[in-house]
C-alpha positions in Angstrom: 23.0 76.3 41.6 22.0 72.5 41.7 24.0 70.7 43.8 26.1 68.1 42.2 24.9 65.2 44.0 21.3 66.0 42.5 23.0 65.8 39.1 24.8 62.7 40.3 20.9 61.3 41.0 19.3 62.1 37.9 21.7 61.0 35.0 20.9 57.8 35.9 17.5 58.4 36.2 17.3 59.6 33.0 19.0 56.5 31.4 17.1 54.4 33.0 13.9 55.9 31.7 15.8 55.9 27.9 16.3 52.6 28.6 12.5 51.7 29.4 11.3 53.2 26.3 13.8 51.5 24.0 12.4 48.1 25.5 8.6 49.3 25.3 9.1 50.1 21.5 11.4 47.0 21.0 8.7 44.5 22.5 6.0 46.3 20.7 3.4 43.8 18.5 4.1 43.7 14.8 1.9 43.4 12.6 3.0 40.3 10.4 2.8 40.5 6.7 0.8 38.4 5.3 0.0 37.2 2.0 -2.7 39.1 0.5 -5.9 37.2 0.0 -7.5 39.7 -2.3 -7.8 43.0 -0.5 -12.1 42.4 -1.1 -14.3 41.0 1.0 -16.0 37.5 0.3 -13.8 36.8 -2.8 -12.5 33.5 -2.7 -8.9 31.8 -3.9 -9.1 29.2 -5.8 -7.6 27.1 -8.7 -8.7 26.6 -11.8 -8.4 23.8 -15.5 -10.0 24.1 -18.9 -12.4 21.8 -20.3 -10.5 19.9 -23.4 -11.0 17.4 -25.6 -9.1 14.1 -25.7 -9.1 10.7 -25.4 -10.4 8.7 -22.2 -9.0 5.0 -21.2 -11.8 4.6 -18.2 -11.3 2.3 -15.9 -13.5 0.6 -13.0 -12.6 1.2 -9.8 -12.6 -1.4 -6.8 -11.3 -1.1 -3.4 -8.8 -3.8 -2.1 -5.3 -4.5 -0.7 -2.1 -5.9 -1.0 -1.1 -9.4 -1.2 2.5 -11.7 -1.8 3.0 -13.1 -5.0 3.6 -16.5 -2.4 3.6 -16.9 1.8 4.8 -19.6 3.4 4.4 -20.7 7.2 7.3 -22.0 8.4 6.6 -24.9 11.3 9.1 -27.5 12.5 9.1 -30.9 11.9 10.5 -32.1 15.4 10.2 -31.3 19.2 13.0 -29.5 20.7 14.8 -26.8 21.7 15.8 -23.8 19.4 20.2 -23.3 19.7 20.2 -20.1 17.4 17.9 -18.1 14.9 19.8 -16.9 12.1 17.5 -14.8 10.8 15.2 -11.3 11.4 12.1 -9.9 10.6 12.6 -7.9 6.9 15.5 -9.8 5.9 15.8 -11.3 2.5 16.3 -14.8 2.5 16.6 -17.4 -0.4 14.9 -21.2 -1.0 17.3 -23.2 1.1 18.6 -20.6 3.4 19.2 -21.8 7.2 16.4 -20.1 9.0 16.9 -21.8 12.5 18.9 -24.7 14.6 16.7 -27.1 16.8 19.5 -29.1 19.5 20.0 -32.3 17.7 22.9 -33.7 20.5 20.2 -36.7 21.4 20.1 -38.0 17.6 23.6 -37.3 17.1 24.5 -39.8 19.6 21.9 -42.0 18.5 23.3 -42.0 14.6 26.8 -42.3 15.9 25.8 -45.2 17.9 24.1 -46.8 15.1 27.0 -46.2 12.8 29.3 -48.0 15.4 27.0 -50.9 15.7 26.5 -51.3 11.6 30.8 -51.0 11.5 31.4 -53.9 13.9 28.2 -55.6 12.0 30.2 -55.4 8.4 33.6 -56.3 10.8 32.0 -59.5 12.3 34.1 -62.7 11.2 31.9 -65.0 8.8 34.1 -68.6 9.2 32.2 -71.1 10.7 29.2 -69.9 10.0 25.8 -71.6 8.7 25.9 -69.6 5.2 21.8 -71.2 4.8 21.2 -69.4 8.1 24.0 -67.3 10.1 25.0 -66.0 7.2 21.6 -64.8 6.5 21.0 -63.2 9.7 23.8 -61.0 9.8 23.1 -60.0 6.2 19.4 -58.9 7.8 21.2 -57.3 10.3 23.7 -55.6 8.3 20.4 -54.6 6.3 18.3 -52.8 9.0 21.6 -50.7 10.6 21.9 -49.0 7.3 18.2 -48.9 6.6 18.4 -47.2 10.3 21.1 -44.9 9.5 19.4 -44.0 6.4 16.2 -42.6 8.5 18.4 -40.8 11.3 20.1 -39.0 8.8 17.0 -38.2 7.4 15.7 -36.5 10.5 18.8 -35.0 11.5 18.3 -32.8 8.5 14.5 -31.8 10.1 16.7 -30.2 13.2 17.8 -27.5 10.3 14.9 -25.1 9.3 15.3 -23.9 6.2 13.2 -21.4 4.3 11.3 -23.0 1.8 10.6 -20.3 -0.9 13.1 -17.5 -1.3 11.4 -13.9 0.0 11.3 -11.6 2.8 10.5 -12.4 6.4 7.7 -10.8 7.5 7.0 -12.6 10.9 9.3 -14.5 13.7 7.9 -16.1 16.3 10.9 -18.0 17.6 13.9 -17.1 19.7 17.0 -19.0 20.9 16.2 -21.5 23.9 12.7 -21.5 22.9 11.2 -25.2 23.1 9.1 -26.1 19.8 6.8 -28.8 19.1 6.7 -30.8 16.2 3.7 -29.7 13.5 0.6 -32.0 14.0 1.6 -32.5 18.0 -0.6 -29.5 18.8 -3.5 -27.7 17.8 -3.2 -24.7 16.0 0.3 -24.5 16.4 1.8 -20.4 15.8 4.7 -21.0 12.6 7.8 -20.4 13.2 8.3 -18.0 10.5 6.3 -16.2 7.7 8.4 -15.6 4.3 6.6 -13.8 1.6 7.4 -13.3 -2.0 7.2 -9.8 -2.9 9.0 -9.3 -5.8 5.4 -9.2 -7.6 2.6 -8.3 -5.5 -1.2 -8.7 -6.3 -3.5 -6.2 -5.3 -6.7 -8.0 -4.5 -10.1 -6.6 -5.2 -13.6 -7.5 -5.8 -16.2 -6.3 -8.6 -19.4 -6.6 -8.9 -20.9 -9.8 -11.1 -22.1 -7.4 -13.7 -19.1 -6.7 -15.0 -17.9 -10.0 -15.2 -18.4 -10.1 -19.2 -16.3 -7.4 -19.9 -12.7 -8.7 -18.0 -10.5 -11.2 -19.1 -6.9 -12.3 -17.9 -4.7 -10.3 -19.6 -6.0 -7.0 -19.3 -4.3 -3.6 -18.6 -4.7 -2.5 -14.5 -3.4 0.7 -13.2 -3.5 0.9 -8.6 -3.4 2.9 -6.4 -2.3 2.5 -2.7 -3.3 5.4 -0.3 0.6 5.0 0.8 1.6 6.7 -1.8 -0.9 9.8 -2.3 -0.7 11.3 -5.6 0.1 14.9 -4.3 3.4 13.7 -3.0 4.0 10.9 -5.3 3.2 11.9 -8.8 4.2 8.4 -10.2 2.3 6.3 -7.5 0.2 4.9 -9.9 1.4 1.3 -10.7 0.5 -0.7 -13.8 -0.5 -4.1 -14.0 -2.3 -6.9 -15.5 -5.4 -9.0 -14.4 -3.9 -12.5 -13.7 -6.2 -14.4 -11.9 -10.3 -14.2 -11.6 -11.9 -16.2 -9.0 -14.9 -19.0 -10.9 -17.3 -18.5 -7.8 -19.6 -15.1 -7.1 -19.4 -14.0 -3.4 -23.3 -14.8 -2.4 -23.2 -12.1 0.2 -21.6 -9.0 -1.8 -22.8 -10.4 -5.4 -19.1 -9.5 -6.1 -16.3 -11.6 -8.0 -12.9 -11.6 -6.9 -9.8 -10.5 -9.0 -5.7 -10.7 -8.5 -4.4 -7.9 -10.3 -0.6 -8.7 -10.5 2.4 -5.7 -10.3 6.0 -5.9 -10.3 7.6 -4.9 -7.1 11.1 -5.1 -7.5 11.6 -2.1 -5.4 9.4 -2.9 -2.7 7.7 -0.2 -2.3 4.5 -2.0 -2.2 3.8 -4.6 1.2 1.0 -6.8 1.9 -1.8 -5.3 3.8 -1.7 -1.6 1.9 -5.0 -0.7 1.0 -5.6 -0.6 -3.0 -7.6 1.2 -5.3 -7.8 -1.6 -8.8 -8.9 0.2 -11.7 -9.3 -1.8 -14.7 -9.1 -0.1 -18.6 -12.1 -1.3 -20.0 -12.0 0.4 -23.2 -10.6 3.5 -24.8 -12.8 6.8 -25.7 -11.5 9.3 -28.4 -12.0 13.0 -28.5 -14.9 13.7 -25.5 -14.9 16.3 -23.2 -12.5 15.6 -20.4 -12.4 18.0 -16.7 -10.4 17.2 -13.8 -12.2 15.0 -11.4 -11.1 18.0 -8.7 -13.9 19.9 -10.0 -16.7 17.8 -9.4 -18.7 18.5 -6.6 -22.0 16.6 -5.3 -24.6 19.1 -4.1 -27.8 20.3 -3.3 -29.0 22.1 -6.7 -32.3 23.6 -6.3 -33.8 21.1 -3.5 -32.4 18.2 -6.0 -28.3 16.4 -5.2 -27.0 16.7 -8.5 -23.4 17.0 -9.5 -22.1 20.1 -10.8 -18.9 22.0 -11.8 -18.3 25.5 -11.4 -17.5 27.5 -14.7 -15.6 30.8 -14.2 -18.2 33.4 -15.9 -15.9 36.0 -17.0 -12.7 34.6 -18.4 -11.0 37.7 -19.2 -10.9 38.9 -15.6 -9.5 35.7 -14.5 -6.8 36.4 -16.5 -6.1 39.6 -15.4 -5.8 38.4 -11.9 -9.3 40.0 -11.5 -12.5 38.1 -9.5 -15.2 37.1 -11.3 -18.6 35.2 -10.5 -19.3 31.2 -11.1 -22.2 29.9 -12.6 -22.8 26.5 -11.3 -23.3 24.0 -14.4 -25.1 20.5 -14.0 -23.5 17.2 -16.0 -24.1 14.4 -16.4 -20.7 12.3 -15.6 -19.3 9.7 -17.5 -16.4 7.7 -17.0 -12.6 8.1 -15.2 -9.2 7.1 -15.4 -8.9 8.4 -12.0 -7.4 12.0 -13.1 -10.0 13.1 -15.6 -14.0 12.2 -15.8 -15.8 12.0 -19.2 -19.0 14.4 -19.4 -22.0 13.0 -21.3 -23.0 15.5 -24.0 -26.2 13.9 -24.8 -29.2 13.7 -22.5 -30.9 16.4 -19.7 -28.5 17.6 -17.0 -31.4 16.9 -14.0 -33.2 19.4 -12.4 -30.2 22.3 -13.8 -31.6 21.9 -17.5 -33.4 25.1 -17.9 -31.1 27.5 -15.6 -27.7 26.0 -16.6 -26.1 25.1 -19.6 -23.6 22.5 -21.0 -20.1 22.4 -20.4 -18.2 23.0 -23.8 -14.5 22.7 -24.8 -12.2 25.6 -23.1 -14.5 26.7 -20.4 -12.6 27.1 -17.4 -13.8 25.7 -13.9 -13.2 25.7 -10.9 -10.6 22.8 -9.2 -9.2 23.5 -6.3 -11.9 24.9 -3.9 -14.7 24.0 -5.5 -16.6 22.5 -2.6 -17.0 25.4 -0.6 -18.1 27.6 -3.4 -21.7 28.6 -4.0 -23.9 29.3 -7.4 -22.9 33.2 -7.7 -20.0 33.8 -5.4 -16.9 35.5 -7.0 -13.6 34.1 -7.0 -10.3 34.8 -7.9 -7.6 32.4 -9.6 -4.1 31.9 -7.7 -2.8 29.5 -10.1 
């Protein structure tokens, strides 16, 4: 009969070995579900958008940026030493607004002293006096304190900086105790402050001098700023209008400047955001329209050409089955940045003979398109 300290040995053996295996099946790998991609090999996911009909506002694209409305460089007018700054970088400030105090104690003491001087001058007794002479002088006299007061007063004003267009500060180069020179004292003297307007921005861009015949000041603009990208901002496409074009031609670029000018009252847009202008030239009604997604530049048959990708079999697609693309050539037309117009006149390039034109309700390929080749089946996700 076992003795009981052998039992007294191995119960605790044993639940130490449970143990174990409880932890080895705990810490096991599992597999992690994932979604299903399509359970066949080489199939690919992508999305797809019918070809319609409709009506096409194209526009021209330029690249550019973001400019104030107005900017102004605030400098002082006197040497001296700054007692306080009022005023921060992104503040809003109004025309006339203190923006900074330069020590004026040494004026000060000068206008009082000229005030004293111009008192005892009006104070002075008269009798006995020369009127043809005396009299004269002290009226000169009299004349040149208050000419004198007039012009200390004057510059006791310049010791107050004040902003001179209402906006937003965008730079401060100043700080309490700093010493400051007055504007024309030094060469390229730093301002003080940059205030910007920016309740209306103008997004700046240049096209090229062909083009020049068809704009005119007035005309519809819609911009872009690669701040706000379209995925995660669906309404970050501001309108505008052309407000300015420049009367000289860039020699180097053979390009012409433009001001396209947006409200901002918000502020979402800042000076220095890059732009895309596009300009609505004129309007097109009822042409094939497909998303600008689908496009794709390619090598066709030894030949770049642009093509789409048209889902063969429709019916499949719809079924949530694959089905094979045929790559199609076109010829492209113009965008409003969302949609391209497709030319259905002319020879689609080297793709004439072994592709054939896009139509109305065809489906292609958006989202995925440039990894796709002529052939390769695909299945729709959305």
């Amino acid at each position: 009969m076992p003795s009981r300290s052998f039992f007294s040995k191995a119960v605790p053996l044993l639940i130490l070995i449970l143990l174990l295996i409880v932890v080895v099946f705990t810490l096991k790998p599992r597999s992690i579900s994932r979604v299903p991609e399509t359970g066949e090999k080489g199939i690919a996911l992508v999305e797809t958008a019918r070809v319609v009909r409709g009506n096409l506002e194209p526009l021209f694209s330029a690249l550019g940026s973001i400019e104030p409305r107005q900017q102004a460089n605030v400098f002082s007018l006197v040497t001296g030493q700054i007692d306080k700054v009022l005023v921060n970088v992104g503040d809003k400030v109004q025309a006339g607004d203190v923006l900074a105090v330069i020590n004026s104690s040494g004026i000060e003491a000068e206008l009082k002293r000229v005030e004293t001087e111009l008192e005892l001058a009006k104070a002075a007794p008269t009798a006995g006096l020369d009127p043809s002479k005396d009299g004269f002088l002290q009226a000169l006299r009299i004349k040149q304190q208050i000419t004198r007061e007039a012009e200390l007063r004057q510059r006791l004003n310049d010791y107050t900086i004040r902003a001179p267009i209402s906006g937003m500060v965008m730079k401060k180069n100043v700080h309490a105790g700093d010493a400051v020179a007055a504007l024309g004292t030094v060469a390229s003297p730093e301002p003080l402050f940059v205030i910007e307007d920016i309740e209306s921005v103008y997004a700046r861009a240049g096209i090229p001098e062909k083009f020049i015949s068809q704009i005119q000041v007035g005309m519809k603009a819609k911009v872009r700023v690669g701040a706000y990208p379209l995925e995660n901002f669906p309404l970050a496409i501001f309108q505008g209008q052309l407000a300015r074009i420049s009367p000289t031609i860039n020699p180097e670029t053979r390009t012409l400047d433009i001001w396209v000018e947006i409200p901002n009252k918000d502020g979402k847009l800042r000076p220095g955001m890059s732009s895309e202008v596009g300009l609505v030239i004129e309007q097109y009604k009822n042409v094939l329209l497909v998303p600008k997604e689908a496009i794709v530049k390619s090598e066709f048959q030894a030949t770049e050409a642009t093509i789409v990708y048209v889902i063969e079999d429709k019916e499949a697609i719809a079924q949530g089955k694959s089905s094979p693309v045929v790559a199609r050539g076109v010829n492209l037309g113009l965008s409003d940045g969302v949609n391209y117009m497709i030319e259905e006149t002319g020879k689609a390039g080297a793709q004439e003979k072994e592709t054939s034109w896009l139509k109305e309700g065809d489906l292609v390929v958006t989202i995925g398109a440039p990894t796709l080749v002529d052939g390769q089946l695909v299945r729709a996700i959305r």
